[in-house]
N, C-alpha and C positions, 0 to 999 in steps of 0.2 A: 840806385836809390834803395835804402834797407829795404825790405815788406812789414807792413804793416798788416796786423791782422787787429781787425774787433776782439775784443773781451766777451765773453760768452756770459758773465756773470749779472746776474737779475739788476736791472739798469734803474735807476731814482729818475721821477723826473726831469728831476736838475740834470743831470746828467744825460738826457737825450736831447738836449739844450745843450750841453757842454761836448759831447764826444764830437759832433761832428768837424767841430770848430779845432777842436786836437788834433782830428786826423788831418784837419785841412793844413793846421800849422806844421805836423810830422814832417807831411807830403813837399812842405819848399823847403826844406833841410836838404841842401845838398849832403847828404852822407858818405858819397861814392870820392868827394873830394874830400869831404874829411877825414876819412879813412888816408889816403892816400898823404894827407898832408901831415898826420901822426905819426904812420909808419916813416917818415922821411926824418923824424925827431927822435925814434925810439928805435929799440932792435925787434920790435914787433910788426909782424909782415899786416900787410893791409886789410890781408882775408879776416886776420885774427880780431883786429880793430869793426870790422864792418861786421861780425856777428854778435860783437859788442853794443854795436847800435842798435841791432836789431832787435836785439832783446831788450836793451832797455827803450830802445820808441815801443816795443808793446805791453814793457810792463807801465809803460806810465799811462796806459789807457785802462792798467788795472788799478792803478794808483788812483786815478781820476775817478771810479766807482764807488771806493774805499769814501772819500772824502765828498763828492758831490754834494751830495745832501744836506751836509755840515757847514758850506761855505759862507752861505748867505750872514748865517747868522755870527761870523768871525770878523769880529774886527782885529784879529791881528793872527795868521799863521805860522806855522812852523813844518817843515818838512826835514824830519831827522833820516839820514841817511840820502839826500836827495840825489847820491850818484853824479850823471850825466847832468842832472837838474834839468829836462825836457819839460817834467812837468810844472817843477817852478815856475822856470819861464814862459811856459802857455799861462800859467793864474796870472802871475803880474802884467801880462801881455794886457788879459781879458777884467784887468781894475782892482785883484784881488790883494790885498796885505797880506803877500807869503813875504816870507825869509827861508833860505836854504842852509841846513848844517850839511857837511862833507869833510869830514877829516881826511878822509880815505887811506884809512887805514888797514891793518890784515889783511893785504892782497889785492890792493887795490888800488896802488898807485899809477897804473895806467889811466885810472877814472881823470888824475890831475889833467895829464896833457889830453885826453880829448876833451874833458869837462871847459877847461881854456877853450879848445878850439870851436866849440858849441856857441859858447857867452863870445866867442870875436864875431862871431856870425851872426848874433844877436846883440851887437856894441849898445843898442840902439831900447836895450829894455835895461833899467837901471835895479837887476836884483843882487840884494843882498844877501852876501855869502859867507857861513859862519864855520871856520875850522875847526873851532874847540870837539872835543869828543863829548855823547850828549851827557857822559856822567859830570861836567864841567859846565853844567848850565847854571846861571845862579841869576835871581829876581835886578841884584844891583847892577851885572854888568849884561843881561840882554832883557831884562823886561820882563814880563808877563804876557801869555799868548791866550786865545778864547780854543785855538787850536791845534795839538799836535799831530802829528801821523806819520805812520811809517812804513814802508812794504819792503816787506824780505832783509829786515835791518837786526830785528831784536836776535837773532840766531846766531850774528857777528860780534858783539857787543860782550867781550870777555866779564868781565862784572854787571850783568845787563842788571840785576837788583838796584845797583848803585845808579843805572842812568834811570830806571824807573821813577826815581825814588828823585832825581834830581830835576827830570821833567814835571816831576808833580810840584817840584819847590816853584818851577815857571807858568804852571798854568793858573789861569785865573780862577775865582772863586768858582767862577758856574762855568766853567771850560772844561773841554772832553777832549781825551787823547785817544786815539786810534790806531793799534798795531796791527799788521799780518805777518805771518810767518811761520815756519815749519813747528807744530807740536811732535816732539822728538818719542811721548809716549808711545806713539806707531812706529815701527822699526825701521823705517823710513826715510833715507837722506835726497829730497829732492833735485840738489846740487848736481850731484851725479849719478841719480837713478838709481842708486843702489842700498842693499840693507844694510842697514849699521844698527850697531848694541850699545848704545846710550855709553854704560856704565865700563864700558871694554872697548874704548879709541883707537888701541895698537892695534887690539888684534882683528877689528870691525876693518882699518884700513889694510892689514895684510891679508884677510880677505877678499874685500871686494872691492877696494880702489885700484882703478886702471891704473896702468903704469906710469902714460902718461899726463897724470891727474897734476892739477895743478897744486900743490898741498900747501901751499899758503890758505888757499881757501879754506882748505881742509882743518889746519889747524887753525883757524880764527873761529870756527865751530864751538858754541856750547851746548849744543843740547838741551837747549831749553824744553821744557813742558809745560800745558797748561795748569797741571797740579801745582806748579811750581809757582807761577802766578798769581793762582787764587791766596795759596797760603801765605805770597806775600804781600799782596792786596790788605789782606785780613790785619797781617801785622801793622799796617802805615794806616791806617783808619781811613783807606781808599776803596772805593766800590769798582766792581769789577765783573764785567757781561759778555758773555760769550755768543758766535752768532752759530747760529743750528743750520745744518743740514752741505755744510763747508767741502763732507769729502764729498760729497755728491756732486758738487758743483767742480771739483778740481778735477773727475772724472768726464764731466760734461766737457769740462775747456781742452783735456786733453785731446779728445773727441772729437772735438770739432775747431782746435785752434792749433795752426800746422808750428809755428815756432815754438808753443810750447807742447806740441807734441813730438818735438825730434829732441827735446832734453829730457823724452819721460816714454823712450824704444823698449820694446822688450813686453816681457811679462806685465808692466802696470797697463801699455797700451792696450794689450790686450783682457786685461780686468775691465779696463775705463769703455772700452766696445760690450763689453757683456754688463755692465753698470747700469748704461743709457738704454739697450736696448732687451732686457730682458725684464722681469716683474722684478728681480734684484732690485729694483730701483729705489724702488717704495722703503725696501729694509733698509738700504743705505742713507734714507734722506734721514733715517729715523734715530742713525748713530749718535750718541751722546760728544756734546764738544769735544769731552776730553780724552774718547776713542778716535778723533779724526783727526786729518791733518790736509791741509793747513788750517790754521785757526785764526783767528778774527776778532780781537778783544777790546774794548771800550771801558777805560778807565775814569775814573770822577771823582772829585771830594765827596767824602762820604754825608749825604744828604741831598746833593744834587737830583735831580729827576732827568 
């Protein structure tokens, strides 16, 4: 069975209401078979499939934080980049109007055949699953949503401007969008732990990408920043807020969250122990959004509150 680990990240209401009910649905996922039933379809060995799972059952319990709070008041969701869709199918399990988009694109074709093998184990929850890529969303052919969201998606998203720009064509008048994802202004590639120079790709990976890195990932990378954002927020007469105190918290989860601390070895583990446990602490909670990473942005037509 994967391991499941909690999310360290400051919990909504709604969500100490919701987590326990995730973990409980994680936990009957046989994963040890589904691994085993993937690698018998693909040239992908089992082990590789089962740390696939593991990470996404725990990031959907960070996904689940992201959006908590937001639910109630959605009559109709949306989850861009839904992956494995784990957490899709916990909302619609528990009464929610999600829809999941998955192209699975840039490196991420393996997501098809286990993402299948998840939804045959779940025959039994009728979620809807959207391939288009999200710069391909439009009002006529899927509708308008009260909510979008996405964790660890806007990074992959080679035109990510144009899917910004085409989710806002789908959200509704007083609907909010909700992204997470790496701010690239920190030298910072979380993928694989290592530093990278935004503006110098070649030589950032002939530096410090392992050997055996997987570079599809690598090049579906853009580099996004939150400067980049704001200024094109500003351009589409969309409003745009950032959450405070983020690297703090991804110090905190390193710290005390063993999956996402064996993707994040080395020098940051040991930053993220001196973060938490020294007065450092206080300076760090105090970084401005757009020095930290990962960042947390909440989008809206401009007026909305």
């Amino acid at each position: 069975m994967a391991k499941v680990y909690p999310s360290n990240a400051s919990m909504s209401p709604d969500n100490l209401t919701l987590k326990p009910k995730l973990l409980e649905f994680l936990d009957q996922i046989p994963f040890d078979a589904i691994a085993l039933q993937v690698a018998s379809t693909t040239s992908q060995p089992a082990s590789k499939i089962s740390a696939l799972l593991d990470t996404y059952a725990n990031e959907s319990l960070v996904s689940l934080d992201l959006v908590a709070n937001r639910l109630e008041a959605a009559e109709r969701i949306l989850e861009v980049g839904a992956g494995l869709c784990l957490l899709s199918l916990f909302l619609k399990q528990q009464g929610y109007p999600v829809i999941a988009l998955e192209p699975a694109l840039g490196g991420y074709g393996l997501f098809d055949q286990t993402k299948d093998a998840i939804r045959e184990h779940f025959s039994n929850i009728s979620l809807e699953v959207l391939t288009a890529p999200a710069q391909e969303l439009t009002v006529n052919e899927h509708g308008s949503f009260d909510l979008i969201f996405s964790n660890n998606v806007m990074e992959h998203i080679p035109d990510w401007a144009s899917a910004i720009s085409a989710m806002a064509s789908v959200l509704s008048k007083d609907g909010k969008m909700v992204h997470a994802c790496p701010n690239y202004t920190v030298p910072y590639e979380p993928h694989y732990g290592i530093p990278v120079f935004r503006h110098f790709r070649t030589l950032s990976a002939r530096l410090f990408l392992p050997d055996d890195a997987d570079t599809e990932i690598w090049d579906s990378l853009n580099f996004i920043t939150c400067r980049q954002i704001k200024h094109f927020c500003r351009t589409q007469n969309l409003t745009c807020d950032f959450e405070k105190s983020l690297l703090y918290k991804a110090f905190k989860r390193v710290h005390e969250d063993p999956v996402f601390q064996k993707r994040h070895q080395g020098i940051i583990s040991a930053v993220a122990n001196l973060a938490v446990k020294t007065p450092f602490r206080q300076l760090i909670r105090n970084i401005p959004a757009s020095l930290s990473t990962p960042m947390i942005f909440e989008i809206r037509h401009s007026g909305v509150m």
